[in-house]
N, C-alpha and C positions, 0 to 999 in steps of 0.2 A: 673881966668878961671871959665868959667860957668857951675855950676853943673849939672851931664846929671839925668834928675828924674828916679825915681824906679817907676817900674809899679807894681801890683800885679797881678797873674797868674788872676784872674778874670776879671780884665783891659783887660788886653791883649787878653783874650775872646771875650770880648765885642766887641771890638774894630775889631778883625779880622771878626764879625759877623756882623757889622755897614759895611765894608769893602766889604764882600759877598753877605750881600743882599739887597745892595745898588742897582748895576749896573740891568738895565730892562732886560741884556740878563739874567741873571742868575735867575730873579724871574721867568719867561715863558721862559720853555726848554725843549728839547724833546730829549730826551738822549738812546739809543739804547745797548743792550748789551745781556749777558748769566746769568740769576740768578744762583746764588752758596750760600751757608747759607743760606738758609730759615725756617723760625720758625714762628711762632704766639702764641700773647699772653694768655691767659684767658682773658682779656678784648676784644678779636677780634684784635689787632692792627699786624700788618704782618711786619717782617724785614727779609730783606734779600743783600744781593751786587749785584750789576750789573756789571759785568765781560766784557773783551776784552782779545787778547791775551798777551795785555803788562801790562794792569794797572783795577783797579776797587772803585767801588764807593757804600758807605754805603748807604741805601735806606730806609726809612718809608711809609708805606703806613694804613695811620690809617684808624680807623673803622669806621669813619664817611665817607672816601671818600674809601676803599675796598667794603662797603655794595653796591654802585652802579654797584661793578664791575660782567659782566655778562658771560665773558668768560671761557675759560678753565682754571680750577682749579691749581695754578700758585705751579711748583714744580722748586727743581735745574734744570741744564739745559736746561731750557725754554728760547728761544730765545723772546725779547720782547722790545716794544719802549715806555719809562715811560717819564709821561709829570708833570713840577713841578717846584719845587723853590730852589734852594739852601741855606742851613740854617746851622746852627750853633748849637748845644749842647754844651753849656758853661760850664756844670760842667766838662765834660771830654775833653772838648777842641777838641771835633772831629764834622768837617763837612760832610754833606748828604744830599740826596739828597729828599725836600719831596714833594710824586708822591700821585697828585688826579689824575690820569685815566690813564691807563694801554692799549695799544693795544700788543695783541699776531704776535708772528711772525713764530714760530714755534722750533723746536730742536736745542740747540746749534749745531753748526759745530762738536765742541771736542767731545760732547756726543755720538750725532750722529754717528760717524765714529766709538767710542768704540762698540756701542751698535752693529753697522754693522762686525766690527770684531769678536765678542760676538757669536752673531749668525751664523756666519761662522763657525767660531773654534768648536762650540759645534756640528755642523750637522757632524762633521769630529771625534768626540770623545773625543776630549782633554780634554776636562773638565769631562770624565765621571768617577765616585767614582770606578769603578773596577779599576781603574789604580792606584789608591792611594796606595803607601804602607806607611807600619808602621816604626816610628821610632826605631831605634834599642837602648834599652832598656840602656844598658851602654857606649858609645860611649869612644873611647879613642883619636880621634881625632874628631877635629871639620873644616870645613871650611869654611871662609866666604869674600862673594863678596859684594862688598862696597867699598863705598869712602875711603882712609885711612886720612883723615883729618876730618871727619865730625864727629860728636857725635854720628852717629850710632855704629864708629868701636870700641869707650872707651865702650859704653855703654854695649854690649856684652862680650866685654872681663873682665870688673870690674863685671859684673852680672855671668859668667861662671866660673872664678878663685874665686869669692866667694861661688859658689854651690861647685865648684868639683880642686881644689886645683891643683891637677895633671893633668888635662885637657890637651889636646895639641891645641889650635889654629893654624891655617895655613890660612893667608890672602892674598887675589887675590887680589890685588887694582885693582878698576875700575872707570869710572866717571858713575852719578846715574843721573844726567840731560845735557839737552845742545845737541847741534852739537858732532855727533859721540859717546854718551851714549848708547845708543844700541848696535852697535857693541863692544864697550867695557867691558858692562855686559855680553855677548853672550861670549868675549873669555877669561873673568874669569873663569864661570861657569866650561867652558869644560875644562878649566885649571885646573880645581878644579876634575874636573872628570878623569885624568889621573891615571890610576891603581898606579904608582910610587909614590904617592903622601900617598896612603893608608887613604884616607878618608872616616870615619863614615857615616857623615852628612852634608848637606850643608847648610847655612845661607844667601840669598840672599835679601839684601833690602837698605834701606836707612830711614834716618828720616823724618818729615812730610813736608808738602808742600801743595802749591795747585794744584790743576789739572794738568794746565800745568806745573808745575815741575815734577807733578809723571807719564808724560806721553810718559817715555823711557820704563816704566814698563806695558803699552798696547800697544808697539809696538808688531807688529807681529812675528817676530823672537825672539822676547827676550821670547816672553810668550811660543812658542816651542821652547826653550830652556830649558827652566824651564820642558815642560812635558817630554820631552826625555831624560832628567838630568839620568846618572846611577846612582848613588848615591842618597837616599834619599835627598829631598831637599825642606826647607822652605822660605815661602816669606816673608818678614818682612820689609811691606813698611810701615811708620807713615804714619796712616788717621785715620780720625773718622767717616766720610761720606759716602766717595765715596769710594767703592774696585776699587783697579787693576787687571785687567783680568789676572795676574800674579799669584796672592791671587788663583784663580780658577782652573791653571793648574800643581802648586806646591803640592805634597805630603801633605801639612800642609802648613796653614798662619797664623800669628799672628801679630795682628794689629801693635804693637813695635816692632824694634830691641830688645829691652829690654824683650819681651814678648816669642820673639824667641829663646834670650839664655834661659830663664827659661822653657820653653816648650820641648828645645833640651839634657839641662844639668840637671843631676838628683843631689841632695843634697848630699854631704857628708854625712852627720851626720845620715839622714835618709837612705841612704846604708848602713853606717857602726850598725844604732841601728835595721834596718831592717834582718842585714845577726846576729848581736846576737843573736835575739830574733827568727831567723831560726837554728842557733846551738842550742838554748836550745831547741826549740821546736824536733829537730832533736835527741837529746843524749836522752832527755824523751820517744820520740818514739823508739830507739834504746833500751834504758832502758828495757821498758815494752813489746815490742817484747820479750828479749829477756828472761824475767821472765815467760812470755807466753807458750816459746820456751822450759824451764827447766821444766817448771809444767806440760806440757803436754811429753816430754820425760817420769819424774819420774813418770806416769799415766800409760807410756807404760811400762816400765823396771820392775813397778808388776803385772804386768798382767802374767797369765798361760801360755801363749803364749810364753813369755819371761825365766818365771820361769822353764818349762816342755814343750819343744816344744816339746817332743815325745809322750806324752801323749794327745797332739794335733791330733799329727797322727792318732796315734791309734785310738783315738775317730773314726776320719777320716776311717779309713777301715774296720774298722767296721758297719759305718753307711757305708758302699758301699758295703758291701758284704751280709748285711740285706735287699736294695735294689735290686741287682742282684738276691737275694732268692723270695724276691716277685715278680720281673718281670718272671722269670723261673714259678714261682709258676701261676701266672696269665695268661702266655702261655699256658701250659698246658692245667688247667681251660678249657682255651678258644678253645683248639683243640680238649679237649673230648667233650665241648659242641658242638661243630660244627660237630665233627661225631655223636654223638650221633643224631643227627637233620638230615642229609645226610644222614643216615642208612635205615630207609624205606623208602626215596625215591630211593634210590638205588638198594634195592632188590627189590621190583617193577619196577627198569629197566630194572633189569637182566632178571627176570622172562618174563618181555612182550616184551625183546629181544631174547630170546631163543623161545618163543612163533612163535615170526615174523620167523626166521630161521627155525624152522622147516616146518611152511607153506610155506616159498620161496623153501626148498627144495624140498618139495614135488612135488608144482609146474614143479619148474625144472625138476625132474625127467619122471615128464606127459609128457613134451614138447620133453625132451631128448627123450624118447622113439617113439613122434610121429615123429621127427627129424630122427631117425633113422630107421624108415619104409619107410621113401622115400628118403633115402642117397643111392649113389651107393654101399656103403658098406654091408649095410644091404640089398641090394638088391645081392650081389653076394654071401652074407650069404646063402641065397636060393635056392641056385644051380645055379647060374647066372656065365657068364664070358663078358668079354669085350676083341675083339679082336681090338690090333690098328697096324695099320701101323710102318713102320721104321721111318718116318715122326713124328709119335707121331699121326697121324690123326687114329681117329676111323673108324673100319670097319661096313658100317651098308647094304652093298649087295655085292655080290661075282663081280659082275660089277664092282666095286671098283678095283680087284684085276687082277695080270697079272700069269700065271704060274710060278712057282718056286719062286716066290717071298717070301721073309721072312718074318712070321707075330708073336707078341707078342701077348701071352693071357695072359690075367689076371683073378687071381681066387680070391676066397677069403682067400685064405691063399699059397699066394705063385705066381710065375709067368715063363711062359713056351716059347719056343720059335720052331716054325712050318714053315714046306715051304709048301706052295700052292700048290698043283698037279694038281688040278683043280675041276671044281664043281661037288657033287654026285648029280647023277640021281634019 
């Protein structure tokens, strides 16, 4: 039987590299796709993969053939058609593909569409930091949506049973990529968010991938799931690059599963050396309060106050009745100063009011008197009379009057009554 030869891992390089860049399609090619990993050297040399949505291809593009390149400045998601040769790296046994000239083509499709959702969600507020709330500080239960097969679901739970011993997890299984991943995260979440359930906090995410695996977590209902979550709730998708708009509209993100239980779950050891060194610090304060509290009692209990409250008093009414003596005393004062001061203007009222009253009477008496010289009264003083009629009308000619009729005189001191006979001759 013929022995089959041993190659060595270097052979076999060599040989798969004799192999690939053999054939004339593969040295001139023009290969099309989405960059994702890109980096550059300190020497200028540019790596990155060119992307589809099923498979992708290692890429170099050195500094001797980037320096010509004149377009736009080549980041992830740049859609682009790289022209080149197919070669071989023998020490790691990994083929790529190496591109002298570059034409742009413009945004990936996947990016694109995040980026359009991005900007949607944010014009509507989802993303905005007021909605954030805070984790709740001691959490007694945890919940978390995820694969239950994937390394995400160990990772949390060996990371959170080693913080906090007593922890309660409670997991949602869901699927984190693929056909129908969305809707499956979307009805873990709200499963998780059932009052019955009594959940702290939520855990939402999966381990790493590429774009297209992590792109159940910028679907657009998962990411409003995430913002309307009752329950606090973290995103915890593995990446190093690229976020998921997930990351944006969760309460808190953290790049790991692994990152999320440590973020969610507080340390044992540091609660329990945290809440001691809060009792001692407490019994100390407690302590010196309450030495505080005695030294200032014993401060008060010899005081006069304490010792002779009556003699408190007394001080007391005394000083109020020494007061009362000076206000009285200061009244006074004050009343004879002010009459005293009132006193000649006074008596010069009086006097140039008794002054003014006897010139008005006098007056008056002028006026009364001329008053009374041409009053009827004073006129029938003079031997005058006034005869009137039964009418009240005055007689002033015997025309007036009829025979026998009955007339009133008036005297000045009394009044008479006369019948007419008729007039003397």
């Amino acid at each position: 039987m013929e022995e089959t030869k041993t190659y060595s891992v270097s052979e076999i390089n060599s040989i798969v590299k004799q192999l690939l860049t053999g054939p004339d399609i593969l040295r001139n090619i023009w290969i099309q796709g989405e960059i994702s990993n890109y980096s550059k050297s300190h020497q200028g040399h540019i790596y990155f993969n060119l992307k589809d949505a099923k498979s992708l291809i290692a890429c170099t593009f050195f500094s001797y053939s980037n320096g010509r390149y004149k377009g736009k400045p080549l980041e992830n998601g740049m859609e682009i058609k790289a022209f080149g040769g197919i070669s071989v790296y023998e020490p790691r046994g990994q083929y790529n593909l190496n591109i002298s000239k570059i034409e742009e083509l413009g945004q990936g499709d996947l990016l694109l569409q995040i980026e359009e959702l991005k900007r949607k969600l944010a014009a509507q507020g989802v993303f905005d930091p007021e909605r954030k709330r805070k984790l709740p500080a001691f959490p007694w239960r945890i919940g978390v949506a995820t694969s239950p097969t994937g390394a995400a679901i160990e990772d949390i739970i060996r990371i959170s049973k080693q913080r906090f011993p007593n922890i309660d997890i409670l997991i949602s299984p869901c699927l984190v990529q693929g056909d129908g991943a969305p809707e499956s995260i979307i009805s873990a979440i709200k499963q998780l968010n059932e009052i019955r359930w009594d959940v702290d906090l939520i855990i939402a995410g999966r381990g790493g991938g590429s774009t297209e695996d992590l792109m159940a977590f910028n679907d657009e209902k998962v990411v409003l799931a995430f913002a309307e979550s009752r329950v606090p709730i973290i995103s915890a998708v593995g990446h190093q690059i690229d976020s998921v708009l997930s990351d944006l509209a969760a309460d808190h993100f953290a790049p790991t599963p692994t990152a999320a239980a440590e973020m969610a779950v507080p340390e044992m050891e540091l609660v329990e050396s945290g809440l001691s060194e809060f009792e001692i610090r407490l019994k100390t304060a407690l302590k010196n309060q309450a030495s505080n509290l005695k030294e200032k009692l014993r401060i008060l209990t010899n005081k006069k106050a304490f010792l002779d409250p009556r003699s408190m008093l007394n001080d007391r009414i005394l000083q109020l009745d020494e007061i009362n003596s000076r206000i009285h005393l200061l009244g006074k004062n004050y009343l004879m100063s002010a009459q005293n001061k009132f006193s000649p203007v006074s008596n010069g009222l009086v006097t140039s009011f008794k002054s003014q009253l006897e010139r008005k009477k006098k007056e008056f008496q002028l006026l009364s008197g001329k008053l009374e010289g041409f009053s009827p009264l004073g006129t029938l003083k003079r031997g005058y009379s006034v005869v009137r009629k039964k009418g009240k009308k005055v007689v002033t000619s015997p025309a007036q009057l009829e025979k026998e009729e009955e007339l009133e005189v008036i005297l000045a001191e009394g009044r008479i009554r006369v019948s007419y006979q008729g007039e003397i001759q």
